[in-house]
C-alpha positions as CSV (number, residue, x, y, z in Angstrom):
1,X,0.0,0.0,0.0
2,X,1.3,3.1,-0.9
3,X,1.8,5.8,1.7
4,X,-1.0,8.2,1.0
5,X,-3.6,5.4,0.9
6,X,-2.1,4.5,4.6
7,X,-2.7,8.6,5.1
8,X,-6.5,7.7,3.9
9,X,-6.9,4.9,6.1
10,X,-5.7,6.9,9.5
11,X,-7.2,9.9,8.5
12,X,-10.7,7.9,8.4
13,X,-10.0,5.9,11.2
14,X,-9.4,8.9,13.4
15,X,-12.4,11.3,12.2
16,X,-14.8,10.9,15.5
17,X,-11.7,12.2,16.9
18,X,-11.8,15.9,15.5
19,X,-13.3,18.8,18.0
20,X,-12.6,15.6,21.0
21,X,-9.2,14.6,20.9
22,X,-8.5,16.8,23.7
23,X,-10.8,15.4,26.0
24,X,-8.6,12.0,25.6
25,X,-5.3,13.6,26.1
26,X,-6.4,15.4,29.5
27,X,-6.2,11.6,31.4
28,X,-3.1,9.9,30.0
29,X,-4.0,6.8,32.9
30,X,-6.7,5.6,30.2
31,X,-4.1,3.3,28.4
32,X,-2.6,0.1,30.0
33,X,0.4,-0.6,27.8
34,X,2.2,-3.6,28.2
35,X,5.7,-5.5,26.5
36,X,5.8,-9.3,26.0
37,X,7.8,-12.0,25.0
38,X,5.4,-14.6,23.3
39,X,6.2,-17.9,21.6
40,X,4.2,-19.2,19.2
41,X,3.9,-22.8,17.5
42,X,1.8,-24.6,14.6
43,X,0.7,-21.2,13.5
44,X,-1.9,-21.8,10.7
45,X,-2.6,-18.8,8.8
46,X,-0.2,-19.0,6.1
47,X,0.3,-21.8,3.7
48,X,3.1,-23.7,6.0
49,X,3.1,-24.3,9.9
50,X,5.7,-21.5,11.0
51,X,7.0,-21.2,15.3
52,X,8.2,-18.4,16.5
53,X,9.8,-16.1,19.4
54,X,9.2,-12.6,19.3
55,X,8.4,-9.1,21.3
56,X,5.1,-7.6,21.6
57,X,3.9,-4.0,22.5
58,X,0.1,-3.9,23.6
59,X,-1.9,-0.8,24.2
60,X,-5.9,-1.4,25.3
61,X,-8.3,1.3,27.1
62,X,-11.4,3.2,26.9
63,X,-11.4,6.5,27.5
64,X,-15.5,8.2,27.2
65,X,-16.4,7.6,23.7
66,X,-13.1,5.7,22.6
67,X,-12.7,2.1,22.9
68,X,-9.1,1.1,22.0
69,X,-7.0,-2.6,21.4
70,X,-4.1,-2.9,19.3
71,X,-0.5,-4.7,19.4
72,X,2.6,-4.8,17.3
73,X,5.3,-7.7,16.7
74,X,8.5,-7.7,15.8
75,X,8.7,-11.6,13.8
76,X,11.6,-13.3,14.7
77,X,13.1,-10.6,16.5
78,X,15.4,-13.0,18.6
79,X,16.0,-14.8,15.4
80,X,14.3,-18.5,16.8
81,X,12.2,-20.0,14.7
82,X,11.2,-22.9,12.0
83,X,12.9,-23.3,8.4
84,X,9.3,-21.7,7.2
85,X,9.7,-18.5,10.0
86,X,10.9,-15.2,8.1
87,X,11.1,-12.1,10.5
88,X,12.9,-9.1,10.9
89,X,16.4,-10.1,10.1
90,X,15.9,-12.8,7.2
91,X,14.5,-11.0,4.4
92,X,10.5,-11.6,6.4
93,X,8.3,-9.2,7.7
94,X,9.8,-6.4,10.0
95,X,6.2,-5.3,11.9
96,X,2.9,-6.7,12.1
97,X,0.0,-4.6,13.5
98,X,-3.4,-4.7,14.1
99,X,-5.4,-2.0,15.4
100,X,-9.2,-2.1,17.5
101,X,-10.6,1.4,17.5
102,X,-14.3,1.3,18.1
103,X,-16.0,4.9,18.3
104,X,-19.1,4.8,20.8
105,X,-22.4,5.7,18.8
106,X,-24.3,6.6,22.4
107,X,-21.5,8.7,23.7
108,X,-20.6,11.2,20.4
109,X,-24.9,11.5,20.0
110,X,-25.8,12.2,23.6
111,X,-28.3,9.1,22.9
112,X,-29.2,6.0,25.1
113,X,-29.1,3.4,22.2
114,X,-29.7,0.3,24.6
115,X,-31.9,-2.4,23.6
116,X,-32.3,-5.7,25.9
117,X,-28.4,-7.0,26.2
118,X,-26.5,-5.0,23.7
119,X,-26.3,-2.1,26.1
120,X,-23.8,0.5,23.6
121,X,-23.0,0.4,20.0
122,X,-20.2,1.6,17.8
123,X,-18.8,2.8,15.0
124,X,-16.0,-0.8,14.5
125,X,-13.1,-1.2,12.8
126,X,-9.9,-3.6,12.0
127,X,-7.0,-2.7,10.9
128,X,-4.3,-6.0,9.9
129,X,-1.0,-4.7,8.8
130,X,2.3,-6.8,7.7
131,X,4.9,-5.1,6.2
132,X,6.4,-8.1,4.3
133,X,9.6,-7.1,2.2
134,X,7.7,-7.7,-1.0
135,X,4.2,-8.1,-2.1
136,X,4.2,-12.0,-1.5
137,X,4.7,-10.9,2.1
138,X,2.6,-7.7,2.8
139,X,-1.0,-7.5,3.9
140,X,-3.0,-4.7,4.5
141,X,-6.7,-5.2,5.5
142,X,-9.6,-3.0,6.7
143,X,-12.5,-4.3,8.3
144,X,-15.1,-1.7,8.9
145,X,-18.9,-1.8,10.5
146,X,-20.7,-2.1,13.5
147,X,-20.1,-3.4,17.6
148,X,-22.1,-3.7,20.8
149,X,-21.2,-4.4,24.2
150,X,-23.4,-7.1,25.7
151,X,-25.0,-7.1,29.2
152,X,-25.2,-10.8,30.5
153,X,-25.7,-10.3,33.9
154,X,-22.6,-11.7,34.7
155,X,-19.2,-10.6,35.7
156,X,-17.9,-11.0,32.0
157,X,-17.0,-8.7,29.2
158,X,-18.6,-9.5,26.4
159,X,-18.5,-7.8,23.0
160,X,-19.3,-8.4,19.7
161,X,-18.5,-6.7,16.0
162,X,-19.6,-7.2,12.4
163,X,-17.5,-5.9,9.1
164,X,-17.2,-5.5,5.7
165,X,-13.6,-6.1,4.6
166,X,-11.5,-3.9,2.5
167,X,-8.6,-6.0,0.8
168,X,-5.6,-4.4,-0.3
169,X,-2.5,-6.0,0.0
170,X,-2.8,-9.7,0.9
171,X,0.3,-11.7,0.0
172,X,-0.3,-11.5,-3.8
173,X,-3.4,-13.2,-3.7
174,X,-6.2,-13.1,-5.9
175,X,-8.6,-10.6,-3.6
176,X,-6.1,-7.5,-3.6
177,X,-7.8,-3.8,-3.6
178,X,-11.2,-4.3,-3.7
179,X,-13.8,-5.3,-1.0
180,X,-13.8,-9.4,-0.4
181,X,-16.5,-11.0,2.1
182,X,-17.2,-9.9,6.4
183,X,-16.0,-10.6,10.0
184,X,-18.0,-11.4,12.6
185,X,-16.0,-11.1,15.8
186,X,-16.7,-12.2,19.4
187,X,-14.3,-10.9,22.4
188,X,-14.8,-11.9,26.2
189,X,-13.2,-11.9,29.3
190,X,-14.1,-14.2,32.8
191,X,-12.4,-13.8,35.7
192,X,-12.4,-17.0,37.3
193,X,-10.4,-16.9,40.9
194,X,-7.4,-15.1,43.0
195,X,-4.5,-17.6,43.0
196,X,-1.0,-17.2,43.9
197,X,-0.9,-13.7,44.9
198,X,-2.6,-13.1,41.3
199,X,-6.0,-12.7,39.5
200,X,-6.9,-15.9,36.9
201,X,-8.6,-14.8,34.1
202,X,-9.9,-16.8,31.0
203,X,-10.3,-14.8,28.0
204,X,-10.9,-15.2,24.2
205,X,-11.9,-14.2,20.8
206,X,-13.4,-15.8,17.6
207,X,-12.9,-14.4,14.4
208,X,-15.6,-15.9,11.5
209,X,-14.4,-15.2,8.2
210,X,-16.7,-15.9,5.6
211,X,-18.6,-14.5,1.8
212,X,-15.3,-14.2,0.6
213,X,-14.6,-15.0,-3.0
214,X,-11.2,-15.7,-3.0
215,X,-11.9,-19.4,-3.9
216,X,-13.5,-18.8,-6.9
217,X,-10.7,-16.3,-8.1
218,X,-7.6,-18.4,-7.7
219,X,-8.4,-21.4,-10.4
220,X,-7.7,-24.2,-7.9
221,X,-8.6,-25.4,-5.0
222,X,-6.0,-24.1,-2.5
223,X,-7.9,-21.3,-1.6
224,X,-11.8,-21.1,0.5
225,X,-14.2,-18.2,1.0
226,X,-14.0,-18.9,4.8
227,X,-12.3,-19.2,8.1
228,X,-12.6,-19.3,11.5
229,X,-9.7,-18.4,14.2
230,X,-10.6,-18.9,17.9
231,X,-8.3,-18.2,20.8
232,X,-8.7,-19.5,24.1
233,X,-6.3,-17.5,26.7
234,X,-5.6,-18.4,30.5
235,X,-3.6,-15.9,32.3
236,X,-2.3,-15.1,35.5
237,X,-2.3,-11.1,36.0
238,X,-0.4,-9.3,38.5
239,X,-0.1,-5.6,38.9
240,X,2.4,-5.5,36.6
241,X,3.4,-9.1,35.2
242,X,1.0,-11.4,33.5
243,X,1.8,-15.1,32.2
244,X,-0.5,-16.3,29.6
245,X,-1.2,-19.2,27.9
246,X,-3.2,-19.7,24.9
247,X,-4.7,-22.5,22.6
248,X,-5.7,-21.3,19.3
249,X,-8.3,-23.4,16.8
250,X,-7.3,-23.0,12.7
251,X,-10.2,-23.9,10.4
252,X,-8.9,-23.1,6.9
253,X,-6.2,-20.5,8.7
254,X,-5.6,-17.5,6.2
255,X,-8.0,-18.9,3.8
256,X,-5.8,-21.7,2.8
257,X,-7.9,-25.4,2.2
258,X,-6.8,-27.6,4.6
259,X,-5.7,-31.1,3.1
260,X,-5.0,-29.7,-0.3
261,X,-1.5,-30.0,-2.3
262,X,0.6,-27.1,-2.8
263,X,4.2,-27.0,-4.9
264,X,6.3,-23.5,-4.4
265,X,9.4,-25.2,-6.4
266,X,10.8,-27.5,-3.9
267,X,8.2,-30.5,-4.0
268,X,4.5,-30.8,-3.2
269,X,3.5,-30.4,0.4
270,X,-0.5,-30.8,2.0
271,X,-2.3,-28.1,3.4
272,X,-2.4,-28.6,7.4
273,X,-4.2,-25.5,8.2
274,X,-6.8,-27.0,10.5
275,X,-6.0,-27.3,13.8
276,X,-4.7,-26.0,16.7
277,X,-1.4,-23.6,17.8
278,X,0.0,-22.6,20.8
279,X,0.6,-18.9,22.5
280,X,3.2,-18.8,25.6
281,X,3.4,-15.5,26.6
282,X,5.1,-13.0,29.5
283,X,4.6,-9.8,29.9
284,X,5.1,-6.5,31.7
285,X,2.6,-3.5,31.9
286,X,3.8,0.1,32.9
């Protein structure tokens, strides 16, 4: 993506800020920000199984009518990983981000928009960046629409968010720079006890991919129109550390057809992107 559509995309992104950003900048304890180390294995979203060790900077808040999540990795920072694994330092993908800004409807209107359990709505988005070396290894995605926080009467956080998707860079694939199928996404959070000095939480998300037509445009059958990606996280938070574990379900991971052949030169290899991975992670927040 070329630098002014990046300056589209923010600019976009960041217009329920103008005539209120100052109202965010007078509390600066809105933010938790946090570093990790997290290492990954049987990652499924591309077309090979990649592990990895890298760093990760998280920054997640709400602040009035702002509701913010977002995190950036540095791929094979400490140069560990699998044959497959390109980061940083081996001709791979420097930074992947993905931003979370959701824009409450109820708070920018004045309104009470509150209907049984979804209790606020607002204006959602996405944004997946990888900025891969060359266009076989860049993505840039928008997904754009609509979220509600839900009421369940219980001591959970519960959220959920439908897009559209806006495809333009996506690892040379068939479905670049033009808008290619929806999102629905589920977030929650349950804290379950107190345990070693800490708080045990169990937390997830579920991303449904799906009305894609990415299938149809690639001539063969290494490609679907869906996919689901479901993380189930159990962490140990202190007042500053947190260690996490997470187990994360692949069905067709990245869009890829799970049990299909595919040949990039060096010999034909199956499709394993069904199933699960693994997250370890420790982190700090200041």
């Amino acid at each position: 993506m070329s630098i002014k559509k990046h300056g589209i995309v923010l600019y976009i992104l960041l217009v329920p800020f103008v005539g209120k950003a100052q109202e965010v900048k007078n509390d600066i304890h809105w933010l938790h920000q946090s570093l990790s180390v997290i290492g990954r294995t049987d990652s499924r979203f591309g077309p090979r199984l990649t592990n990895d060790l890298y760093p990760e900077y998280t920054a997640v808040g709400r602040k009035d009518w702002f509701d913010f999540y977002g995190y950036a990795d540095l791929p094979k920072f400490f140069g560990t990983g699998n044959h497959y694994d390109k980061g940083i330092w081996d001709e791979g993908s420097p930074l992947f981000i993905e931003i979370e800004p959701r824009f409450s409807i109820d708070n920018l209107t004045g309104l009470n928009l509150a209907v049984g359990l979804f209790k606020e709505w607002f204006i959602a988005n996405d944004y997946v960046y990888d900025m891969g070396d060359n266009q076989a290894s860049r993505q840039s995605t928008w997904y754009m629409g609509l979220g509600t926080d839900i009421n369940t009467g219980l001591p959970i956080k519960f959220s959920a968010n439908i897009y559209a998707k806006y495809q333009w860079q996506n690892y040379a694939a068939a479905n670049e720079n033009e808008w290619d199928g929806y999102r629905f996404k589920i977030k929650y959070s349950i804290p379950l006890t107190n345990v070693l000095g800490g708080r045990l939480v169990y937390s997830g998300f579920t991303n449904f991919d799906f009305g894609s037509d990415l299938a149809e445009k690639t001539y063969n059958n290494t490609r679907t129109n869906d996919a689901i990606a479901s993380s189930h996280i159990l962490s140990l938070i202190y007042e500053h550390w947190k260690f996490a574990f997470t187990l994360r379900y692949f069905r067709n991971g990245g869009q890829w057809n799970s049990g299909e052949a595919l040949n990039f030169g060096d010999g034909p290899f199956e499709l394993k992107n069904t199933g699960w991975g693994t997250y370890t992670t420790i982190g700090y927040e200041f």
